[in-house]
C-alpha positions, 0 to 999 in steps of 0.5 A: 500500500505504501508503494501505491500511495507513494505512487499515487501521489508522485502521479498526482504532484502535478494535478496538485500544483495545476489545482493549487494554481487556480486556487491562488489566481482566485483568492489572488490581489494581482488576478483580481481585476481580471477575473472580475471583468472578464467573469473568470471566477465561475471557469476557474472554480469548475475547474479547481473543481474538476482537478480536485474530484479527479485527485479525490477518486484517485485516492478513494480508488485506492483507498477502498482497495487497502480496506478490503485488504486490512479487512481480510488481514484482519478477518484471518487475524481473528480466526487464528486468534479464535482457533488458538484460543479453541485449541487451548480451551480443548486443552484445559477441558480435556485436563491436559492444562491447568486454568491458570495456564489457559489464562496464561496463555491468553494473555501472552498469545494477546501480547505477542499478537498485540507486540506483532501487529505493533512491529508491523506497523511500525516496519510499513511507517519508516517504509513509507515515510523512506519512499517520501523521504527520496524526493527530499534526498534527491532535492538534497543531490541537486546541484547549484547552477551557479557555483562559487569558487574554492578562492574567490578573486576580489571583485574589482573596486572600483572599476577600472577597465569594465565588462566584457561578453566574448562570444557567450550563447546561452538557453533557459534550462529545460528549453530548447530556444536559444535566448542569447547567441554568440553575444560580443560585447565590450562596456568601458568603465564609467560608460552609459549604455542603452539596451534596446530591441523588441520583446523576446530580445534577450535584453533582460536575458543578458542583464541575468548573465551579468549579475551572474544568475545564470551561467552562460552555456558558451563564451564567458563573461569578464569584469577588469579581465576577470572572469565572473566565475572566479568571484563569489556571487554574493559579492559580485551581485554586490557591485550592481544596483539593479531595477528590473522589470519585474520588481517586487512590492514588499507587503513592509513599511514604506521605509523597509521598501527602500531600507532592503535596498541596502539592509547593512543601513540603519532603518533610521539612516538619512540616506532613505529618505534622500533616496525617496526624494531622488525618486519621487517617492518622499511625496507619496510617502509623505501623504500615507497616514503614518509617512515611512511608518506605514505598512504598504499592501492590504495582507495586513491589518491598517495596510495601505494600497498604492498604484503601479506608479507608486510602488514603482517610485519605491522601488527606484528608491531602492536602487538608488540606496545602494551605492553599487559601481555598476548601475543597471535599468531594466525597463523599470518605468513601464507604469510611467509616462513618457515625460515622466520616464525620461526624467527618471533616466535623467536622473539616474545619468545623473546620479550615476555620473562616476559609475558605469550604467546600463539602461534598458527601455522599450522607449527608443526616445528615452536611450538618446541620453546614453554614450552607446546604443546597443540594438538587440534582436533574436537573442543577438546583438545587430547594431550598435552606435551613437543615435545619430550613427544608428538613425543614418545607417536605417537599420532596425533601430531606426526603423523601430524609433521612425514608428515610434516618433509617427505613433507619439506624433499621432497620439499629440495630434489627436489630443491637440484636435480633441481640445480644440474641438471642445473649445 
């Protein structure tokens, strides 16, 4: 039975996680809006459903098997029990023992039965639980993808020389799709860079490989001429002041949101509240009803929601907290307008004057601030340039800004036509 179960649930691990899954994008904040507005409440609940019926016949299948096994165990049990009892009572009927043997007897047949089925028990339990416990070992076998070297090499401060990427290619594990192939690239010390392309470039791809959190499959990657793999990742990371696109939004404090930026700061270090001013942030701050005392999120009682733009400002101030030599922006003003994104990078260029800084961002308007333009496509590097270099070669990253100044100039003509109209 224990196999079985094993079995069962190992074959059921997925329908569990499938099912957990619509469990969470029900009672979820981040699917709210949209399962109210398209009304996906009712296919998601018939389909937690589903998944769970299916999971539940499974179990009870093999459920009602192992009680009519234990019933037959048991049936046996007790005949050889009652039989042992007849053959020792025909005994003392007969005079061959003495009552008080036959009570001697009963009493250590029901022990070492009792003993037995004890033994038993606890035999099939640490069989079962071993067969679980071979998930946990073989999690336990699973080796880093990322290792850090026996002697780490002291990672480079400050930069002197820069970052190098020499012909690296590289895949997502368990994928066939080549995100990154044969990547060359140089960023000099104290350089700003823009990193721009479409969706499904490999722009963010490469910003992993260059905060190491990936290893790259083929080429290297090195910073001063050292490869990355000969520093400790922790200290590596270190060096980078990293925005994502993806970033998180702590269910904390205000002033906890921009603190984790830098966790070796007090909580009450000036430098939070500058950072907050840098962005933006501090005027947001300052309206919540307890300003950086303010726990942030609705998860907890007196938690106070903010916008996309919002949170976003928090989490630039947390960027900037941390006084790392290599600054890097990876599409992190998606919720901002136009206006207001070119300001942030304005200040980030500023703010990241002496520091090397690599800026990503789907507004090719918002990259002319850079030093270098460097145009990506399929997981390759196709152009690279001033802005007035690349718009004078016509290549895709002219092509790409052309469309975006028609659809901007567009958007500007309708609104000048809109008001004029309703003056």
């Amino acid at each position: 039975y224990s196999r079985r179960l094993f079995g069962l649930r190992r074959r059921q691990s997925t329908l569990e996680r499938e099912s957990s899954y619509y469990d969470w994008m029900l009672i979820s904040q981040y699917f709210a809006k949209e399962v109210r507005l398209f009304n996906l409440g009712p296919l998601f609940i018939e389909r937690y459903r589903a998944l769970r019926k299916k999971r539940r016949a499974e179990r009870l299948a093999l459920t009602k098997q192992q009680v009519g096994r234990d019933f037959a165990a048991e049936f046996i049990s007790t005949l050889v029990v009652f039989s042992g009892l007849a053959i020792v009572a025909f005994r003392a009927a007969a005079g061959a023992i003495t009552l008080g043997d036959l009570v001697m007897y009963y009493q250590a047949f029901q022990r070492s039965l009792s003993s037995l089925k004890a033994w038993l028990s606890d035999l099939a339990s640490i069989y079962e639980n071993s067969l679980f416990l071979s998930h946990f070992f073989a999690f336990l076998r699973l080796k880093p993808g990322v290792v850090a070297p026996v002697q780490p090499k002291s990672v480079p401060r400050p930069l002197m020389r820069g970052l190098r990427v020499e012909g690296v290619s590289f895949s997502y594990p368990q994928s066939e799709r080549q995100a990154l192939t044969d990547i060359n690239l140089e960023i000099q010390a104290g350089e700003h860079i823009a990193i721009v392309g479409e969706n499904g470039s490999g722009k963010t791809t490469l910003i992993k490989l260059l905060c190491r959190l990936y290893d790259p499959d083929s080429g290297r990657i090195t910073m001063d001429g050292i490869p990355l793999t000969e520093f400790s990742p922790q200290e590596l990371r270190w060096s980078f002041s990293v925005l994502m696109q993806d970033y998180v939004n702590y269910f904390m404090t205000a002033r906890e949101n921009i603190w984790l930026g830098n966790v070796e700061l007090s909580l009450q270090d000036e430098r939070i509240v500058k950072a907050a001013i840098e962005s933006g942030a501090d005027e947001v701050i300052n309206r919540l009803p307890k300003g950086y005392e303010t726990h942030l999120g609705k998860w907890f009682e007196e938690g106070e929601e903010l916008s996309v733009g919002e949170w976003q400002k928090l989490a630039i101030s947390r960027a900037l907290i941390r006084d790392a030599g290599i600054v890097i922006l990876d599409e992190p003003t998606s919720a901002l307008d136009a206006a207001a994104e070119y300001k942030i990078f304005e200040l980030f260029r500023k703010l990241a004057a002496d520091k090397t800084a690599i800026f990503i961002s789907h507004r090719l308007a918002s990259a002319r601030i850079s030093d270098r333009i460097v145009t990506m496509q399929n997981g390759r590097i196709i152009e690279q340039g001033s802005h007035e270099e690349l718009m004078r070669r016509g290549g895709v990253y002219a092509r790409l800004f052309e469309l975006q100044s028609r659809q901007y100039m567009g958007n500007v003509t309708r609104d000048t036509s809109f008001h004029s109209g309703n003056c």
